[in-house]
FINU-486172 format. One record per atom (N, C-alpha, C, O, CB): residue in three letters; atom name; x, y, z. Coordinates in steps of 0.05 Angstrom, whole numbers, plus 32768, in hexadecimal, padded with zeros to 4 digits. Glycine has a CB too. Layout:
<nodes>
r; a; X; Y; Z
ALA; CA; X; Y; Z
...
</nodes>
This chain:
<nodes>
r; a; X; Y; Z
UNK; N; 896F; 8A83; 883B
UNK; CA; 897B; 8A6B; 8846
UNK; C; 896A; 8A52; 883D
UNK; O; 8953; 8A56; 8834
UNK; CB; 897C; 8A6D; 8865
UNK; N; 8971; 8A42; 883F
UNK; CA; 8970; 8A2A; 8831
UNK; C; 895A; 8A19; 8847
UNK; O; 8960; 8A19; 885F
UNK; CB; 8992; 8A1C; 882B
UNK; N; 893D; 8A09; 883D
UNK; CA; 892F; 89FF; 8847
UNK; C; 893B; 89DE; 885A
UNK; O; 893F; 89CB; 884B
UNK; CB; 891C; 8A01; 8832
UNK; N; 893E; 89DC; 8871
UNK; CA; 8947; 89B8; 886C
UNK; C; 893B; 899F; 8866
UNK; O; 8927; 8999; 8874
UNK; CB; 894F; 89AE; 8880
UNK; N; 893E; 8999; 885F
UNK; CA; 8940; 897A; 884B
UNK; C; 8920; 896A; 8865
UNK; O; 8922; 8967; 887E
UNK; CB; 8973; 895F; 884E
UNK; N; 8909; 8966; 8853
UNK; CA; 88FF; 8956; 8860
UNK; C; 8907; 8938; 8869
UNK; O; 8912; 8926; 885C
UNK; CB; 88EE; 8957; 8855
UNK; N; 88FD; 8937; 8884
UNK; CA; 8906; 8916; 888E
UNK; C; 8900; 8900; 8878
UNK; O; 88ED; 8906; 886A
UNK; CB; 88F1; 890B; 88AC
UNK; N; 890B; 88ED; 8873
UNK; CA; 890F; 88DB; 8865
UNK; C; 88FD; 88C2; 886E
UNK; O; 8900; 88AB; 8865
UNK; CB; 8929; 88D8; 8864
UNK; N; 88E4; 88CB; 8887
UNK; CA; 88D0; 88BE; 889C
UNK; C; 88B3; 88CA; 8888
UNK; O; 889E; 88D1; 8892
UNK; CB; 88D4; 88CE; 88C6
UNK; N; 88B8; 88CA; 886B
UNK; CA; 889E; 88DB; 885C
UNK; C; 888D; 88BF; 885C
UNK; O; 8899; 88AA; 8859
UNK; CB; 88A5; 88ED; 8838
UNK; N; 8878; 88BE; 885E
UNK; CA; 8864; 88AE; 8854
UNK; C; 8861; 88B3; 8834
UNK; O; 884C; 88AC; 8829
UNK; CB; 884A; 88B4; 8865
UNK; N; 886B; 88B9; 882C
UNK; CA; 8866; 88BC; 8809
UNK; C; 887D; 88AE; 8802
UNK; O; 887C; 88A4; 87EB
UNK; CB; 8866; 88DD; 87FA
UNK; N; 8896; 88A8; 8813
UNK; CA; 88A5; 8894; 87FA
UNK; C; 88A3; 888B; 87F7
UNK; O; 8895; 887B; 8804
UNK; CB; 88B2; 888A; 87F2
UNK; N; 88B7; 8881; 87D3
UNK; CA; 88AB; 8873; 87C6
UNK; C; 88B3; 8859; 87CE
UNK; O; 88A6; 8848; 87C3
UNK; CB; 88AD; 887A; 87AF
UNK; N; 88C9; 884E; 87E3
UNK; CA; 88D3; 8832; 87E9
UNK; C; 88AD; 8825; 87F7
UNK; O; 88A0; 8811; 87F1
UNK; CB; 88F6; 8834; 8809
UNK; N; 88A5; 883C; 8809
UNK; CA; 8882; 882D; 8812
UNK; C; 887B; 8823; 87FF
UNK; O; 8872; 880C; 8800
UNK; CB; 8867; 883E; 881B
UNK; N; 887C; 8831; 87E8
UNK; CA; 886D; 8822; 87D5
UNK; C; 8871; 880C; 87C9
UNK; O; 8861; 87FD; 87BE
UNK; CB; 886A; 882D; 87C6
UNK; N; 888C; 880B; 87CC
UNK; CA; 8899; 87F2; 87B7
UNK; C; 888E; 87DB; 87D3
UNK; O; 887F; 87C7; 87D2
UNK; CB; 88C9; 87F3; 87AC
UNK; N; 8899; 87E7; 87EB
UNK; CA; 8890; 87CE; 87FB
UNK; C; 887C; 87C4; 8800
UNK; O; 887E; 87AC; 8805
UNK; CB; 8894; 87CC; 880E
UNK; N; 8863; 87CE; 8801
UNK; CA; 884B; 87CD; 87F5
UNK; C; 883E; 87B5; 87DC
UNK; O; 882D; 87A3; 87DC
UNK; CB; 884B; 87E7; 87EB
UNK; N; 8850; 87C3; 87C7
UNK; CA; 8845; 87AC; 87B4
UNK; C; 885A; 8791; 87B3
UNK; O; 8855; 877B; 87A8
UNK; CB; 8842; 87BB; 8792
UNK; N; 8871; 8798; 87C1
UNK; CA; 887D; 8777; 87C5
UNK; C; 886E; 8768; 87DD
UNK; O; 8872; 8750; 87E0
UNK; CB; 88A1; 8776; 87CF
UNK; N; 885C; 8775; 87EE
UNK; CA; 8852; 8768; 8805
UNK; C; 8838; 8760; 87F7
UNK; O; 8830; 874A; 8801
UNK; CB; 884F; 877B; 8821
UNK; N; 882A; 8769; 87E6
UNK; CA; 880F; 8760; 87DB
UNK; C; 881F; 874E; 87C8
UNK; O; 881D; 8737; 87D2
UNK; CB; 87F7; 8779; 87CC
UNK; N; 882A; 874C; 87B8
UNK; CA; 8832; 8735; 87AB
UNK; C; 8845; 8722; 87B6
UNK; O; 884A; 8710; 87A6
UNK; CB; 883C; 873D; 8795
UNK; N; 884F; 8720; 87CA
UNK; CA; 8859; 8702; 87D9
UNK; C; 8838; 86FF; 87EB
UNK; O; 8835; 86EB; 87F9
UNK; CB; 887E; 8705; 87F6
UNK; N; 882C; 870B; 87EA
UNK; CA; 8810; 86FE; 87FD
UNK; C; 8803; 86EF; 87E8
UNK; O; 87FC; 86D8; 87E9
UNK; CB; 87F6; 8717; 880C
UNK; N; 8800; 8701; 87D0
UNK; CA; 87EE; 86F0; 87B3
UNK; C; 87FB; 86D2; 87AB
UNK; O; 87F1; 86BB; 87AA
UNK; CB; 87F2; 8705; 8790
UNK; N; 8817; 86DA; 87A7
UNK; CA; 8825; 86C3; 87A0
UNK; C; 8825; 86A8; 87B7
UNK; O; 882B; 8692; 87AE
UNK; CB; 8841; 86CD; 879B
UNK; N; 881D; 86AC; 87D8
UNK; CA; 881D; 869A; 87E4
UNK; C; 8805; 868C; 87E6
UNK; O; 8801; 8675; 87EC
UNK; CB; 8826; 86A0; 87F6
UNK; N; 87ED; 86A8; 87DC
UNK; CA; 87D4; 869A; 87DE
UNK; C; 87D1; 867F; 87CC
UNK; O; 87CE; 8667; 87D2
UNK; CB; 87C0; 86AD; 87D6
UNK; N; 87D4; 868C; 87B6
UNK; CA; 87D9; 867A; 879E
UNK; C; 87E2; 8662; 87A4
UNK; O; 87D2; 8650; 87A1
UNK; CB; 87EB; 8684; 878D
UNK; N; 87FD; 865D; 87AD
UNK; CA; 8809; 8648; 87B1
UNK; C; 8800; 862E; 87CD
UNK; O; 8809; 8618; 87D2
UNK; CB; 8821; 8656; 87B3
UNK; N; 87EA; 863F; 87D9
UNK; CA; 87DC; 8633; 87F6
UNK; C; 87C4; 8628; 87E1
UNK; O; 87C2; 8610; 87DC
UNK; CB; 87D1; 864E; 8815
UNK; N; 87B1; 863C; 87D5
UNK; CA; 879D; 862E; 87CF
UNK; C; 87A0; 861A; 87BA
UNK; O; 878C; 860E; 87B4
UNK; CB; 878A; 863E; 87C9
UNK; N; 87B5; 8614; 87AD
UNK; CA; 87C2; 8605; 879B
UNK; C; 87C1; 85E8; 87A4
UNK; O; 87B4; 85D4; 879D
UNK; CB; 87DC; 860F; 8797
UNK; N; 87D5; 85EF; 87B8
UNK; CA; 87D8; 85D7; 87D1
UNK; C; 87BF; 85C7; 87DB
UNK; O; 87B9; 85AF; 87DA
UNK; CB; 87E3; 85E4; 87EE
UNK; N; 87B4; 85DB; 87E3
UNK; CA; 8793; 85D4; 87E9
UNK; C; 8782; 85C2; 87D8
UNK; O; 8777; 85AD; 87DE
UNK; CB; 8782; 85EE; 87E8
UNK; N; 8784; 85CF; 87C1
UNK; CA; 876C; 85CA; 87B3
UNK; C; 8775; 85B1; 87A3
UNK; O; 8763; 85A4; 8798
UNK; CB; 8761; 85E3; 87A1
UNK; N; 8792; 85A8; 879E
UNK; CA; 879E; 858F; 8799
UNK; C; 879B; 8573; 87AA
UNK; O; 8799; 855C; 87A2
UNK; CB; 87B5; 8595; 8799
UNK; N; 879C; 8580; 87CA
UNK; CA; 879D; 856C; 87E1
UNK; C; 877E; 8563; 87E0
UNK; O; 8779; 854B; 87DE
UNK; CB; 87A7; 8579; 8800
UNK; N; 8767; 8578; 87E0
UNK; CA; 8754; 8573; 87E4
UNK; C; 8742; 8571; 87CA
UNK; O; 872A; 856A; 87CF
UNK; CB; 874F; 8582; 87F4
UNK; N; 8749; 8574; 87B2
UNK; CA; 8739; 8563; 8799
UNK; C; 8730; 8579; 8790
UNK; O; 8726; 8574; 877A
UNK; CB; 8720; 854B; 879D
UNK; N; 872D; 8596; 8796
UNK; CA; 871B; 85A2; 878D
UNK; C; 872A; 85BB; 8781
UNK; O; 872A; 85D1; 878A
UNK; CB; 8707; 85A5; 87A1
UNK; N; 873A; 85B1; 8766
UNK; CA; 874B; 85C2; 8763
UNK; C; 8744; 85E7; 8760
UNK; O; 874E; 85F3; 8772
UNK; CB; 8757; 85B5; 874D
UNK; N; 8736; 85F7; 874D
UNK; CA; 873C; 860C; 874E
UNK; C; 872B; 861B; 875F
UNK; O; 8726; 8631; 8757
UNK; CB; 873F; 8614; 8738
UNK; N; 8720; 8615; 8772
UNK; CA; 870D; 861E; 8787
UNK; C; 8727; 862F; 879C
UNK; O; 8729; 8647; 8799
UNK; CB; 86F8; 85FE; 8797
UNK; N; 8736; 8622; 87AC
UNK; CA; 874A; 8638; 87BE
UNK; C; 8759; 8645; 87AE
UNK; O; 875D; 865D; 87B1
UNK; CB; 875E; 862A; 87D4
UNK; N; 8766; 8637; 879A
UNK; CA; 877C; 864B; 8788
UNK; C; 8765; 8667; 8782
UNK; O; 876F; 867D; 8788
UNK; CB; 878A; 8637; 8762
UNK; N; 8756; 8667; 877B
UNK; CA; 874B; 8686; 8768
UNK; C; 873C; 868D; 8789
UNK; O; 872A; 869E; 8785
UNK; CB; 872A; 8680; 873F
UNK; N; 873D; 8687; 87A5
UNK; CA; 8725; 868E; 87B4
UNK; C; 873D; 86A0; 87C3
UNK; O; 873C; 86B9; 87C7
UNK; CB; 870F; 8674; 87C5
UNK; N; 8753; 868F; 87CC
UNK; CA; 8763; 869A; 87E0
UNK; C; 8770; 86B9; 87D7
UNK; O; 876D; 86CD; 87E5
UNK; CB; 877B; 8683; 87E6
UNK; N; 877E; 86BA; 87BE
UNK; CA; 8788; 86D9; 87B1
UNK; C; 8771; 86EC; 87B9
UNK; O; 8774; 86FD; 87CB
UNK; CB; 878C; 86DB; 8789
UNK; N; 875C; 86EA; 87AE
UNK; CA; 8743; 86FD; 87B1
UNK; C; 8740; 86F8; 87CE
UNK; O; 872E; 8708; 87D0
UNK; CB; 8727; 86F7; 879E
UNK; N; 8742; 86F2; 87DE
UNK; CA; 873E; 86FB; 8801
UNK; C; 8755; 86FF; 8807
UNK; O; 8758; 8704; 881E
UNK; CB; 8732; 86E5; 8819
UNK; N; 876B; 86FF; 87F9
UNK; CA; 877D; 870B; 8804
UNK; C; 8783; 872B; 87FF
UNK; O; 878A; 873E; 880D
UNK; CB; 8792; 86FC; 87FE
UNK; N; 877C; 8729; 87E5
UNK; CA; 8779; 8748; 87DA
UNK; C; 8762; 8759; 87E4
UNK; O; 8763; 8771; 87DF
UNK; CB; 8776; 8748; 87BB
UNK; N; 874E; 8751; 87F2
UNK; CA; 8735; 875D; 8803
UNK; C; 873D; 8769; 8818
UNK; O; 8738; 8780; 8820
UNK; CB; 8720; 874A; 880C
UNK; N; 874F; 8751; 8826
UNK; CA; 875A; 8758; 883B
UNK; C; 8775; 876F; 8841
UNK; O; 8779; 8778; 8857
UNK; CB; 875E; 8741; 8842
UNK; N; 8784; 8775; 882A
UNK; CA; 8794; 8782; 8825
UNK; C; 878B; 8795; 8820
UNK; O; 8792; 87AA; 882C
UNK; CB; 87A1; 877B; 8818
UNK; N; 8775; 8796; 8807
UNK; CA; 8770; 87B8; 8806
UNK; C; 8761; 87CB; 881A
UNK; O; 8763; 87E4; 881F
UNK; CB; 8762; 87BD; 87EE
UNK; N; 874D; 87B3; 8826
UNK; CA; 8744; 87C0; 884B
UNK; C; 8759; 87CA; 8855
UNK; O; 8758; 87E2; 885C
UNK; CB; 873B; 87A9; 8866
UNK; N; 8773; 87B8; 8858
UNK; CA; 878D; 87C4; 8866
UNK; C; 8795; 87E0; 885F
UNK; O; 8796; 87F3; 886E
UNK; CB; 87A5; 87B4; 885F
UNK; N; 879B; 87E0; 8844
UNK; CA; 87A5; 87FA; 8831
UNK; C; 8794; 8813; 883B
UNK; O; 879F; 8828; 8843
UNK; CB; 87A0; 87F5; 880D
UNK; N; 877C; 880F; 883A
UNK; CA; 8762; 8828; 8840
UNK; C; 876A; 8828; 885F
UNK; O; 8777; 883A; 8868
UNK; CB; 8739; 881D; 8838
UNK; N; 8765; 8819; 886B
UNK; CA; 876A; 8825; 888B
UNK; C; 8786; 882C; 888C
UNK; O; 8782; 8844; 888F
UNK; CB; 8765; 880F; 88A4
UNK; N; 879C; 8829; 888C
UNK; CA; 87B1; 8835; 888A
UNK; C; 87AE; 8847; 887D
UNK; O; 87BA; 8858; 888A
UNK; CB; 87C4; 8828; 8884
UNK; N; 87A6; 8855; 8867
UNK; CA; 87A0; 8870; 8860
UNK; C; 8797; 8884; 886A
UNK; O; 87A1; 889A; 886F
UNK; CB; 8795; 8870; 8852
UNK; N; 8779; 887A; 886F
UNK; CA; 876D; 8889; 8884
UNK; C; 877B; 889D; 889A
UNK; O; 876F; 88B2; 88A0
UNK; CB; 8760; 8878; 8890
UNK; N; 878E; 8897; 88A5
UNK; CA; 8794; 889A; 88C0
UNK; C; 87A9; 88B8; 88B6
UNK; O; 87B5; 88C4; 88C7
UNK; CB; 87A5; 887A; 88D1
</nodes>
């Protein structure tokens, strides 16, 4: 007899994943576009643009590892 079909509730699919890397890239792409803003308003151009992506991606991959963990 025939095994049934695992729940479609897998932590391995692959849609997590895609949502995953569309959620890290609308965060990169907003960083970008904030420290842009920033660093135009306030004179000091590439200081927030290159600071904000990299704390955002620190902060994301902390996320990624603790959500693993578990």
């Amino acid at each position: 007899m025939n095994k049934p079909a695992r729940p479609s509730s897998d932590n391995r699919s692959p849609w997590r994943y895609v949502g995953l890397a569309t959620q890290i890239m609308a965060y990169l792409v907003l960083a970008v576009w904030v420290g842009y803003r920033l660093d135009k308003f306030l004179g000091i151009f590439p200081v927030l643009t290159a600071l904000f992506p990299v704390l955002i991606l620190l902060i994301l991959f902390y996320k990624l590892i603790r959500e693993t963990r578990k």
